[in-house]
C-alpha positions as a Python dict, from the first residue, in 0.01 Angstrom:
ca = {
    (1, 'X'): (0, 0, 0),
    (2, 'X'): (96, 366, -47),
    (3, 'X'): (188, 629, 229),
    (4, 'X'): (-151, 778, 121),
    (5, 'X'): (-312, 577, 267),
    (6, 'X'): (-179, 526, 604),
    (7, 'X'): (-220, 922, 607),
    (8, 'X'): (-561, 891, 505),
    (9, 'X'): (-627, 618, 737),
    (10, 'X'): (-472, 802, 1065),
    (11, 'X'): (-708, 1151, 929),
    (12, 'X'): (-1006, 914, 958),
    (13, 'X'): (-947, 776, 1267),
    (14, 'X'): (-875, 1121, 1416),
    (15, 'X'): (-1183, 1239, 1280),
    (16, 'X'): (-1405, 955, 1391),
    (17, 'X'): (-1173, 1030, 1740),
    (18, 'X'): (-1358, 1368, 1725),
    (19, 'X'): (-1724, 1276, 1601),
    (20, 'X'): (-1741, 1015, 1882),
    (21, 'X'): (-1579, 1272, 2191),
    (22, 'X'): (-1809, 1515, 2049),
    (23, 'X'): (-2130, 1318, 2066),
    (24, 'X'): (-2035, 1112, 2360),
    (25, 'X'): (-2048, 1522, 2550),
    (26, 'X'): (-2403, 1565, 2406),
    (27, 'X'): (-2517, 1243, 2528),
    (28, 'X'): (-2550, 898, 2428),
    (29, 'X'): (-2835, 754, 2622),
    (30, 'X'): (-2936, 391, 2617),
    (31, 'X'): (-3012, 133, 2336),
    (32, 'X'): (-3376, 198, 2494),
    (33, 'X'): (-3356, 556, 2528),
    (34, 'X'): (-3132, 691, 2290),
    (35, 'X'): (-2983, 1007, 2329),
    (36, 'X'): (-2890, 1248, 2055),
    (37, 'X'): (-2529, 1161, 2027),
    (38, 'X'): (-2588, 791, 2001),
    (39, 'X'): (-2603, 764, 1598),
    (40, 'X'): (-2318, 988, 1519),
    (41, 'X'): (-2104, 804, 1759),
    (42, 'X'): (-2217, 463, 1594),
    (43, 'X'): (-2084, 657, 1272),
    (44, 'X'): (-1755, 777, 1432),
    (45, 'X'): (-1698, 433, 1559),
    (46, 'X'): (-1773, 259, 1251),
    (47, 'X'): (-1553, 500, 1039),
    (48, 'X'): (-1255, 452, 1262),
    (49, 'X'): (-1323, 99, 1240),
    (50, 'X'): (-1276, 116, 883),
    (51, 'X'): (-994, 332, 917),
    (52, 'X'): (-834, 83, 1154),
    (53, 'X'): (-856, -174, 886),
    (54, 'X'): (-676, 23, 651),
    (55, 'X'): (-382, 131, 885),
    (56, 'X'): (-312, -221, 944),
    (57, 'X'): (-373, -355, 599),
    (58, 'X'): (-123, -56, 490),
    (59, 'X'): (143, -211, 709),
    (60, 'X'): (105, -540, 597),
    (61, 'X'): (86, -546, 245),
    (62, 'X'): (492, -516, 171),
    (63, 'X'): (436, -490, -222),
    (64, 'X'): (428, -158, -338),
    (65, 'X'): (186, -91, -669),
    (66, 'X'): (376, 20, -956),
    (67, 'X'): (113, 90, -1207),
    (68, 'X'): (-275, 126, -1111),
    (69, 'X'): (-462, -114, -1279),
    (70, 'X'): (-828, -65, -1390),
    (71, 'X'): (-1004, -369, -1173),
    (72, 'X'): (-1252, -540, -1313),
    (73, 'X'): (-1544, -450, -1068),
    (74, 'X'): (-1454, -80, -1100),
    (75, 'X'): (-1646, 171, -1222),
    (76, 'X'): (-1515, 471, -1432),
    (77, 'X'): (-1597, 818, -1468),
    (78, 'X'): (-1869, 821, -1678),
    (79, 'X'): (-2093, 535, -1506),
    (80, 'X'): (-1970, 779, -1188),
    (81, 'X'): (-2174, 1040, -1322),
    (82, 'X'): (-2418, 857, -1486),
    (83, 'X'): (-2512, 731, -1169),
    (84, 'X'): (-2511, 1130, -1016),
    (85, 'X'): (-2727, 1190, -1301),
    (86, 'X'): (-2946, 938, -1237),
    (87, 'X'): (-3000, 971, -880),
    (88, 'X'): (-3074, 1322, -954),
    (89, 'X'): (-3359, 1265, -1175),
    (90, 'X'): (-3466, 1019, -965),
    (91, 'X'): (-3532, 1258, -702),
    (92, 'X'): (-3759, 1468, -937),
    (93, 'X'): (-3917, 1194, -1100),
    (94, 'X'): (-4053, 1035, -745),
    (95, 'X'): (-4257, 1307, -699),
    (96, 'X'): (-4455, 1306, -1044),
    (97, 'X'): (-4418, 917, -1094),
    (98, 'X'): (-4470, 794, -753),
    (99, 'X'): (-4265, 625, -536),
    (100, 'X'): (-4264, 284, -665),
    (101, 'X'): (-4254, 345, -1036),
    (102, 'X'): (-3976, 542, -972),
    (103, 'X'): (-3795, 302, -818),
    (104, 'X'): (-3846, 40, -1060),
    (105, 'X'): (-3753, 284, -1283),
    (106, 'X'): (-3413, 399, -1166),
    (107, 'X'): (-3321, 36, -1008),
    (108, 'X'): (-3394, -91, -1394),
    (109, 'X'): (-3116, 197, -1583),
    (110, 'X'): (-2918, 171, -1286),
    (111, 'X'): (-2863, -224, -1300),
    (112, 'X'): (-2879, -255, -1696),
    (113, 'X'): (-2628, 57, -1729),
    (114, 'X'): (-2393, -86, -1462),
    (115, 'X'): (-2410, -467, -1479),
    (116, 'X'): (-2411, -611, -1860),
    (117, 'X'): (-2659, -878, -1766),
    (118, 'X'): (-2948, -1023, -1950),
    (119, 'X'): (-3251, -835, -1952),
    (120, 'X'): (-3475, -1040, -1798),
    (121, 'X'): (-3212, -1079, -1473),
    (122, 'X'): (-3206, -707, -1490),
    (123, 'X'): (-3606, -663, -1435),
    (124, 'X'): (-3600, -960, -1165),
    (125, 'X'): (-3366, -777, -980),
    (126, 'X'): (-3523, -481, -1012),
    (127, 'X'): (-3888, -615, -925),
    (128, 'X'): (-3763, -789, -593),
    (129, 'X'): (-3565, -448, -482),
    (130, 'X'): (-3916, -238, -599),
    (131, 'X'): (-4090, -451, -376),
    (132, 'X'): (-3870, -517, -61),
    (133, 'X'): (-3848, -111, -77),
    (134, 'X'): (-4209, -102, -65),
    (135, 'X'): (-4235, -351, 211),
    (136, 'X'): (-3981, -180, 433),
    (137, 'X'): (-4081, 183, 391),
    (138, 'X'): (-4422, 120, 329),
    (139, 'X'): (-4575, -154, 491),
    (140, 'X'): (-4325, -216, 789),
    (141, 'X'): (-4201, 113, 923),
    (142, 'X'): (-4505, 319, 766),
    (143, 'X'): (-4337, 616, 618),
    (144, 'X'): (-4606, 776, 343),
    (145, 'X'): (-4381, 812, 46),
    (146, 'X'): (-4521, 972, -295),
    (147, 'X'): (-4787, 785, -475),
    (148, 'X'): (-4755, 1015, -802),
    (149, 'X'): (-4919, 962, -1107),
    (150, 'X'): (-5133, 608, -1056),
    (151, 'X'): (-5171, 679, -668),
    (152, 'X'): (-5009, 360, -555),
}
């Protein structure tokens, strides 16, 4: 690994440091009672985790990188911003098209524009995440999300 990193790695764990000092002084509370530090401490935590992880990995890993290579699984600049784009749009179009033809919509460019997998994969996939959205947001925790143009 590269010096970069173990410099980024010891910024992050001095920031999550900070973010959990800071929200342990305006109060954690209790599992049961949470207080209004308690999820930005989880955060802190779990970014200087992370953070942890890379320090160590940086240590470990003796064989320095010569050239980067473009991994397979990696995404470039343009599906970077197609993906900005998108998730733009998407937050327009949920208010005209509703909540779960947007959805459908957006999960169906996201995953044919991203993964090169057959179509009808592509609208599985995006079916089952349409619907366990629904069922979470909707149905389980009760949140009233845009119904749009068919009122669903």
């Amino acid at each position: 690994m590269e010096k970069s990193d173990r410099y980024s790695a010891l910024f992050f764990i001095g920031l999550s440091l900070f973010v959990c000092q800071q929200s342990a002084r305006i109060g954690l509370g209790t599992l049961w009672d949470p207080g209004p530090g308690l999820m930005p401490f989880g955060a802190g935590a779990g970014v200087g985790l992370l953070a942890l992880g890379l320090l160590v990995r940086s240590f470990l890993t003796k064989e320095p990188q010569l050239e980067p290579e473009k991994e397979e699984g990696s995404l470039g600049r343009g599906k970077f911003l197609l993906i900005c784009v998108s998730l733009f749009v998407f937050s327009i179009a949920v208010v005209w098209l509703g909540f779960v033809l947007a959805t459908f919509l957006f999960v169906l460019f996201i995953l044919r524009n991203i993964e090169s997998k057959p179509w009808w994969h592509t609208l599985i996939k995006a079916v089952l995440i349409t619907a366990g959205n629904y069922l979470i947001f909707l149905t389980w925790l009760g949140i009233s999300l845009p119904k749009g143009l068919f009122n669903w």
